[in-house]
C-alpha positions as CSV (number, residue, x, y, z in Angstrom):
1,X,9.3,11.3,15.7
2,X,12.8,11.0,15.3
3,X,14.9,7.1,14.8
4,X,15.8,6.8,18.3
5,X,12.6,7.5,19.8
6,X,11.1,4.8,18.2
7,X,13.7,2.4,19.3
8,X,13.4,3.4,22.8
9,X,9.2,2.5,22.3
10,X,9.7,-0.6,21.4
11,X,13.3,-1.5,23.6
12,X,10.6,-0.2,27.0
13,X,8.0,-3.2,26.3
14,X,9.2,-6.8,27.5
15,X,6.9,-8.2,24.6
16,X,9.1,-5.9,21.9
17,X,10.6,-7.8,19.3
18,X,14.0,-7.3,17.6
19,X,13.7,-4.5,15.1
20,X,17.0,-4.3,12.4
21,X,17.5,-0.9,11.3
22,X,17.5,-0.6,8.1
23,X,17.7,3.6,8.2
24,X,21.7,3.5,8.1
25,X,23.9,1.7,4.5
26,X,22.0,-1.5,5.6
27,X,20.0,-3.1,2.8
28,X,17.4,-5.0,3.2
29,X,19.2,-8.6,2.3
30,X,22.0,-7.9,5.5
31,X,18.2,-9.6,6.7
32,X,19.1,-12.8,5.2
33,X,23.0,-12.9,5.5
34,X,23.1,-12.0,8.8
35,X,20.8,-14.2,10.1
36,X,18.5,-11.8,11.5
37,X,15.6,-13.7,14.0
38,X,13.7,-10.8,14.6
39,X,10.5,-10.2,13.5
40,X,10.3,-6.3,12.2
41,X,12.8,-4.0,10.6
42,X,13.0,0.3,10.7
43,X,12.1,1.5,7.1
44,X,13.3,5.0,6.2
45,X,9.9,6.6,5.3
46,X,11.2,8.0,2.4
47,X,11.8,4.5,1.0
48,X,8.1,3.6,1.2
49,X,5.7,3.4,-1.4
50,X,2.3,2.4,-1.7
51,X,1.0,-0.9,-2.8
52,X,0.4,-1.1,-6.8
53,X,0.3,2.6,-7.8
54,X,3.7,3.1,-6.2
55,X,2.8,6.5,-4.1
56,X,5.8,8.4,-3.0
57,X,5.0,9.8,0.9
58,X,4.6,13.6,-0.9
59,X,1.9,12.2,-3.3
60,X,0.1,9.8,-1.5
61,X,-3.8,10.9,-0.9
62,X,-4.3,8.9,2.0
63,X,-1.7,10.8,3.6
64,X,-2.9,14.2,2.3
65,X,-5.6,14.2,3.4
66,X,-4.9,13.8,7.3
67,X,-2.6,16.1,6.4
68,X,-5.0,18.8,5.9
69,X,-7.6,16.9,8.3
70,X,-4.8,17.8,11.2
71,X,-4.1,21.2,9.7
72,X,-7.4,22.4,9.3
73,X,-9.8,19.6,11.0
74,X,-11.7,19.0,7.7
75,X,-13.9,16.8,7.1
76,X,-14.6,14.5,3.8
77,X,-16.3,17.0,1.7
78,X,-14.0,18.8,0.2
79,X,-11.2,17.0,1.1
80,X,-8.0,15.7,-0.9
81,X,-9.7,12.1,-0.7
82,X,-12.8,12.9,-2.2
83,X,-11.1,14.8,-4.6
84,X,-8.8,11.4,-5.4
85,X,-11.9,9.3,-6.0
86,X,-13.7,11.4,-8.0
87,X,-10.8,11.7,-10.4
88,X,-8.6,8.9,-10.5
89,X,-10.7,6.3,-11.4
90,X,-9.1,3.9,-13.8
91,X,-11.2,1.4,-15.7
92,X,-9.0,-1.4,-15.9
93,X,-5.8,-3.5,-14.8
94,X,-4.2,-1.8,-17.6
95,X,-5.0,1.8,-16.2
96,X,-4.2,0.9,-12.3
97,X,-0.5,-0.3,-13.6
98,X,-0.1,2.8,-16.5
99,X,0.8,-0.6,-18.3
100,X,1.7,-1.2,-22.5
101,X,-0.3,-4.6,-22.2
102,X,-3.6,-3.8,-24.0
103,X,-4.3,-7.7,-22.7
104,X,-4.4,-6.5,-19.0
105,X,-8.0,-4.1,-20.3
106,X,-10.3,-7.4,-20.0
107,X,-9.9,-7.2,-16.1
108,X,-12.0,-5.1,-13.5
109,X,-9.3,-2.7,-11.6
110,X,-10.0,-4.5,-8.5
111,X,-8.5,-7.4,-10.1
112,X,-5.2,-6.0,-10.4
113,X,-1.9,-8.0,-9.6
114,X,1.6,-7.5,-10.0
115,X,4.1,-8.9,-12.0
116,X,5.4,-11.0,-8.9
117,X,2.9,-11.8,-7.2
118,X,1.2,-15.5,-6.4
119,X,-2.4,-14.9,-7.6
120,X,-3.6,-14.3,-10.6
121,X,-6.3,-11.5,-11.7
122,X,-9.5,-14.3,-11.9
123,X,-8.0,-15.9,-8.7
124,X,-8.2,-12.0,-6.8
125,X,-11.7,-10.6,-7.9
126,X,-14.1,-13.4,-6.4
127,X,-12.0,-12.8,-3.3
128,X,-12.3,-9.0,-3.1
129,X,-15.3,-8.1,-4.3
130,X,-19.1,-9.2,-3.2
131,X,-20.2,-9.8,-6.1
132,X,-18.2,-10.0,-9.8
133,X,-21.2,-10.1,-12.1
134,X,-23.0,-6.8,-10.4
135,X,-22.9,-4.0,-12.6
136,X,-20.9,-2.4,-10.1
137,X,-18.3,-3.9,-8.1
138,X,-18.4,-3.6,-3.9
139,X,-15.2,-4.5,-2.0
140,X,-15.8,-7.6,0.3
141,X,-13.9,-5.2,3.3
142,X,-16.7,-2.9,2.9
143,X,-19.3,-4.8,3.1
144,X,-17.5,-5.9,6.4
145,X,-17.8,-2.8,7.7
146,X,-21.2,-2.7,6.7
147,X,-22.3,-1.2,3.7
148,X,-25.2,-2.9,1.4
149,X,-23.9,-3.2,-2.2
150,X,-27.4,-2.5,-3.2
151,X,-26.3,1.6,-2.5
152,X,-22.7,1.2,-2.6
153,X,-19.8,0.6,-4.9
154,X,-16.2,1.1,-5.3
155,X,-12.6,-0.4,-3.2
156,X,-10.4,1.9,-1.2
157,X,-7.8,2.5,-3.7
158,X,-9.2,4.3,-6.0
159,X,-12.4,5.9,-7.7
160,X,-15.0,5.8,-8.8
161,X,-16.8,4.7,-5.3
162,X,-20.2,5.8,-3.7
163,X,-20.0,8.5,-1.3
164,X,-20.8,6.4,1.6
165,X,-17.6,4.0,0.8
166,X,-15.8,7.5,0.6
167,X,-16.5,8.5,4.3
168,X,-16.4,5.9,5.4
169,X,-12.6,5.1,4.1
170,X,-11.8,8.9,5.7
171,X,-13.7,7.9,8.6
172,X,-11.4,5.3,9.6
173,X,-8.3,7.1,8.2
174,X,-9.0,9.9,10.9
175,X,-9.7,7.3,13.9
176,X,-6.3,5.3,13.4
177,X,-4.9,9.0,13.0
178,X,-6.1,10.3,16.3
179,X,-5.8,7.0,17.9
180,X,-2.0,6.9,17.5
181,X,-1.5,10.5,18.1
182,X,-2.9,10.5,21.4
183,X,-2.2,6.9,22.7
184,X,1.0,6.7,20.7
185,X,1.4,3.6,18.4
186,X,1.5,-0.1,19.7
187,X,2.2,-2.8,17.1
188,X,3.0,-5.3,19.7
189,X,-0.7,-5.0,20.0
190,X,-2.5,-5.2,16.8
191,X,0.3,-6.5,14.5
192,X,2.9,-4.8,12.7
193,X,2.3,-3.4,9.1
194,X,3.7,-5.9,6.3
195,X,4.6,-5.2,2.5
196,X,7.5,-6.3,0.5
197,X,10.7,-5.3,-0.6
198,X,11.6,-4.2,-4.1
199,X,15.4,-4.7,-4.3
200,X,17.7,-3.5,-7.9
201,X,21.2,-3.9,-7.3
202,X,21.9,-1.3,-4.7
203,X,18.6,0.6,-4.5
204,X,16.0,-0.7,-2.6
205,X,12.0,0.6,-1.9
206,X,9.8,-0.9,0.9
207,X,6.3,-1.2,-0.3
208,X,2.9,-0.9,2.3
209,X,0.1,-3.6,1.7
210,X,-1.6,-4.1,4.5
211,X,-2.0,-1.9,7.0
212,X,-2.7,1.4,5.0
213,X,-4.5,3.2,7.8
214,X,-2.3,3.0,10.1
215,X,0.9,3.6,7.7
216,X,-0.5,6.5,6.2
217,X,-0.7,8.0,9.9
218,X,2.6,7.4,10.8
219,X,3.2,9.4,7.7
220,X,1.5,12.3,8.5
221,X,2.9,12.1,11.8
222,X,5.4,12.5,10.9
223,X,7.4,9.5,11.9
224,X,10.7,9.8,9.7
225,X,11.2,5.7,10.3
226,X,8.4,2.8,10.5
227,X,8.6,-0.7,12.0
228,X,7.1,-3.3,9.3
229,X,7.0,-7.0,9.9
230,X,9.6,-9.5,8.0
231,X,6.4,-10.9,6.3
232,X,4.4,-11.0,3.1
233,X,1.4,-12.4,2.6
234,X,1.0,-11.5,-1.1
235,X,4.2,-12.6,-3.0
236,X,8.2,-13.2,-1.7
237,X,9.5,-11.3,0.8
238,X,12.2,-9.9,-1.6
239,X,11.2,-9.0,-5.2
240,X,14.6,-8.4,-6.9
241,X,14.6,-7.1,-10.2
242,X,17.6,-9.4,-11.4
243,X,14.3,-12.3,-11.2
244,X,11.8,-10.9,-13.2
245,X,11.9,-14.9,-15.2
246,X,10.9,-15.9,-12.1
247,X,8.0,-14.1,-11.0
248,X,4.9,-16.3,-11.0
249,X,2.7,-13.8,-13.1
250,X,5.8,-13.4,-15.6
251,X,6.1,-17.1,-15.6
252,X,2.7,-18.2,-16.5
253,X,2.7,-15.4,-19.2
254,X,-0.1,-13.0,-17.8
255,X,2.9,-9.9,-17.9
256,X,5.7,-10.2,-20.5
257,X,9.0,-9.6,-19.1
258,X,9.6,-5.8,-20.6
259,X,6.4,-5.0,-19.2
260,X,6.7,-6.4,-15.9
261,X,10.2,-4.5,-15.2
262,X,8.5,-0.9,-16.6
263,X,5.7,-1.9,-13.6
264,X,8.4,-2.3,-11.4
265,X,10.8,0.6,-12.3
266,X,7.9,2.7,-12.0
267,X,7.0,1.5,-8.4
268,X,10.7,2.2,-7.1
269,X,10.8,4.9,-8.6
270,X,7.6,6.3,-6.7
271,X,4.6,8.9,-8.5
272,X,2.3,10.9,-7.3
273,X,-1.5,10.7,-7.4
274,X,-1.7,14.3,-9.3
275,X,0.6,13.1,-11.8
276,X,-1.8,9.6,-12.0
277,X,-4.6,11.9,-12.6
278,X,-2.8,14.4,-15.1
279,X,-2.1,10.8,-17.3
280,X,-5.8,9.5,-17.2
């Protein structure tokens, strides 16, 4: 779907907020110093990554893998999905972030922050997982969506996780997929996706966190712009790189500073989930 068709979506509703397009030399701080009131902004889909692995559009799994769902109507055997979680299954915050820190090894991957955000990694586990003592760790989101932890294991970005958790992650990848390919998509209605922006000097990255069905569906639809909200719930709005000394996890001395600008250097700079694999 090309720019101006999805300004013409979302100029149709009367409910349609202000979207600033950011897909032209616009940077994502004309936001601030023009005084923008709107609530979304157009993101270039080749400026988005994914949230703490840094997952260029061309190496993202999630995206993959409805890729060759729509190509070939797959299902989750066999797919590119299954595949991810049976191989990239790092065993610690140090692994998820590729990081130098050999500090970061005492925490569970599903206790993995970033440099700048505003919890820490004993503040995050409690809150993601069922239980933090079990042998193996459950995401809180899946028992939601009702698995037992007694069977199942495992978080939806990455492996290892129990092959219930796996289908039922592709599952609901394939039914926001299909939803907005035949009804269109409508985030007037359930929210716009949010993230962050990673900003050094003149480059600039948008970065998914919530809402990773639905962006990786625009993806592999195709959609060469997305509408994200002018929100974070997770950290600042705008991470620049000139204030790594004042990221909260820099600050109380979890990441040093060298470290914390490698993480973030690596996520504008994007990877691929083969190339994750190949280092593991």
């Amino acid at each position: 779907m090309n720019i101006r068709s999805i300004k013409n979506l979302f100029s149709r509703d009367k409910y349609a907020t202000s979207i600033y397009d950011l897909s032209s030399q616009n940077t994502p701080l004309d936001l601030i110093y023009s005084n923008f009131k709107g609530k979304a902004a157009l993101v270039p889909i080749d400026r988005c990554r994914s949230h703490m692995l840094g997952y260029v559009i061309s190496g993202n799994p999630f995206i993959e893998a409805l890729k060759m769902y729509s190509n070939n109507g797959c299902g989750y055997s066999g797919s590119i999905l299954e595949h991810y979680y049976r191989d990239f299954c790092p065993a610690s915050m140090k692994s998820v972030l590729n990081s130098d820190n050999l500090s970061l090894n005492k925490y569970h991957p599903m206790a993995t922050v970033l440099p700048w955000g505003i919890t820490t990694p004993e503040e995050k586990l409690p809150k993601v997982c069922v239980n933090q003592n079990a042998e193996k760790l459950l995401s809180s989101e899946a028992k939601k969506l009702g698995l037992h932890e007694k069977d199942n294991f495992g978080w939806q970005f990455f492996g290892p996780v129990s092959d219930n958790l796996g289908l039922l992650e592709y599952q609901r990848l394939i039914s926001v997929f299909n939803s907005i390919k035949n009804d269109g998509y409508h985030p007037e209605n359930h929210g716009y996706i949010h993230g962050q922006f990673l900003i050094s000097e003149d480059s600039w990255v948008w970065v998914n966190i919530g809402g990773k069905h639905r962006f990786a569906s625009l993806a592999a639809l195709n959609f060469k712009a997305i509408p994200v909200a002018l929100s974070s719930r997770s950290s600042a709005l705008y991470i620049r790189r000139i204030d790594v000394d004042c990221w909260p996890n820099v600050k109380n001395g979890l990441f040093a500073k060298e470290d914390a600008l490698n993480i973030f250097d690596r996520i504008m700079n994007g990877t691929t989930y083969t190339s994750l694999i190949n280092s593991h």
